[in-house]
C-alpha positions as CSV (number, residue, x, y, z in Angstrom):
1,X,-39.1,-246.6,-155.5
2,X,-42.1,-249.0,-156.7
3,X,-41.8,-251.5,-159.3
4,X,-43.9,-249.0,-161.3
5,X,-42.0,-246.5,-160.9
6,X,-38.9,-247.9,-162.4
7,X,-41.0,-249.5,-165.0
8,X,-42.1,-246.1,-165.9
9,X,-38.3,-244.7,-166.1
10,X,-37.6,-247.4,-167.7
11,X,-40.3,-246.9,-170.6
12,X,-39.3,-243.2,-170.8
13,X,-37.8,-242.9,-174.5
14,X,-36.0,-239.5,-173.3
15,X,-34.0,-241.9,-170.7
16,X,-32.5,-244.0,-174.2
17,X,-30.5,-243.0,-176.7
18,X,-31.1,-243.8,-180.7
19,X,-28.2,-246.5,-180.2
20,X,-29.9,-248.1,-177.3
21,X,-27.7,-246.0,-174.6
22,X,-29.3,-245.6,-171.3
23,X,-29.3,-242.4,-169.6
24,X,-31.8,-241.7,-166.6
25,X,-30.6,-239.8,-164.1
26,X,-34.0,-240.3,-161.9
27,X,-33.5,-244.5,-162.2
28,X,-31.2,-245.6,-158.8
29,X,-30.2,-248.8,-161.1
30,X,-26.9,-248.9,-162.6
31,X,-27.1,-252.2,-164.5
32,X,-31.1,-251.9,-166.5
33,X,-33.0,-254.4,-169.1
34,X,-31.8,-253.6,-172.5
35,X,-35.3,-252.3,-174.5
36,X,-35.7,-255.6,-176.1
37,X,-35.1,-257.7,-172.2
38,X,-34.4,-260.8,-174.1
39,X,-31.1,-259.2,-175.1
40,X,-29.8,-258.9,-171.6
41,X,-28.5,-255.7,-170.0
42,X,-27.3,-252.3,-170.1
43,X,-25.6,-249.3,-167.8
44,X,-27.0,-246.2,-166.7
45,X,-24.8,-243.9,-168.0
46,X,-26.5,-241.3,-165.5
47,X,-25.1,-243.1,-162.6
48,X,-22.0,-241.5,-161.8
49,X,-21.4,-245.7,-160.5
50,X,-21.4,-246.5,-163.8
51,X,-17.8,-246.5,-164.3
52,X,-16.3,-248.5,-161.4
53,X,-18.9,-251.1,-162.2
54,X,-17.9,-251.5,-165.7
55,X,-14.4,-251.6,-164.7
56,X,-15.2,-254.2,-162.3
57,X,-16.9,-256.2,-164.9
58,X,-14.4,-256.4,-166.8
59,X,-12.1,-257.7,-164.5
60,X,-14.5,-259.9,-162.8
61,X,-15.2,-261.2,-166.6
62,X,-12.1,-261.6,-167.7
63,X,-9.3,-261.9,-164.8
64,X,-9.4,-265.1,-162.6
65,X,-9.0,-266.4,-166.2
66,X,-5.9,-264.3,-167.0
67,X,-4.8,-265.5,-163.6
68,X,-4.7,-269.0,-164.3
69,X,-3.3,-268.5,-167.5
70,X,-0.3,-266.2,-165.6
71,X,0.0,-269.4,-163.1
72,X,1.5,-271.2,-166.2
73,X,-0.6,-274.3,-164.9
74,X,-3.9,-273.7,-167.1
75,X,-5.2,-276.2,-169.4
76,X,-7.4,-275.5,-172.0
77,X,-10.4,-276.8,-170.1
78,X,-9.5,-275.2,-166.6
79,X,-9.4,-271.9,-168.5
80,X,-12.5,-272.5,-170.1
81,X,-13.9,-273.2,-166.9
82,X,-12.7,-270.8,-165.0
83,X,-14.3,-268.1,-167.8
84,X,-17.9,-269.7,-167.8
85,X,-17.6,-269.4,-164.1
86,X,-16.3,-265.7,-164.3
87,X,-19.4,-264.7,-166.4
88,X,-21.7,-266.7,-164.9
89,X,-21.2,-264.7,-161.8
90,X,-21.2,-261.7,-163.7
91,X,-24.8,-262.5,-165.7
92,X,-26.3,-263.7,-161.9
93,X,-24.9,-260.3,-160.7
94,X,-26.3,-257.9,-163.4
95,X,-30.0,-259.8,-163.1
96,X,-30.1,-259.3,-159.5
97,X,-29.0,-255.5,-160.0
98,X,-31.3,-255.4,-163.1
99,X,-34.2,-256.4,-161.6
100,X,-34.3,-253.8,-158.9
101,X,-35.4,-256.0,-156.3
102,X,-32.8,-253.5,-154.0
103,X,-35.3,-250.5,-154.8
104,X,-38.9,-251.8,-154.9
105,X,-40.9,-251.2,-151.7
């Protein structure tokens, strides 16, 4: 699928939902732009990959941090650390699967 393509899909207003849900079927892209791409990202709802990958999320997001706090040897800093690390990992995932790049000929 071109880059035009997906920019098309993407710029279909029957693929988004009044509350800024996103819903293409056609679009191989589970994680997408928001509508305003300054905001960050969305799921496809249409991608029946959706689910495991905001499951995933979640954990990637939030558990190496419960981890450390389970460990009973966290400090306030290595906890806040070891978040910013989680979702900075997470935020470089979801623009690398946002942009496509997998899908563009």
């Amino acid at each position: 699928m071109s880059r035009e393509e997906l920019d098309r899909l993407w710029r279909d207003p029957r693929c988004w939902s009044p509350i800024g849900i996103h819903r293409c079927p056609a679009d191989p892209r589970v994680i997408v732009p928001k509508r305003a791409r300054w905001a960050g990202w969305t799921l496809n709802f249409a991608r029946p990959a959706v689910w495991p990958v905001l499951l995933g999320s979640l954990l990637l997001a939030a558990g190496p941090t419960v981890l450390v706090i389970m460990s009973g040897r966290a400090t306030p800093l290595g906890a806040t650390l070891t978040t910013l690390g989680s979702v900075t990992l997470l935020v470089a995932l979801s623009a690398w699967e946002a942009s496509g790049s997998r899908f563009t000929r």
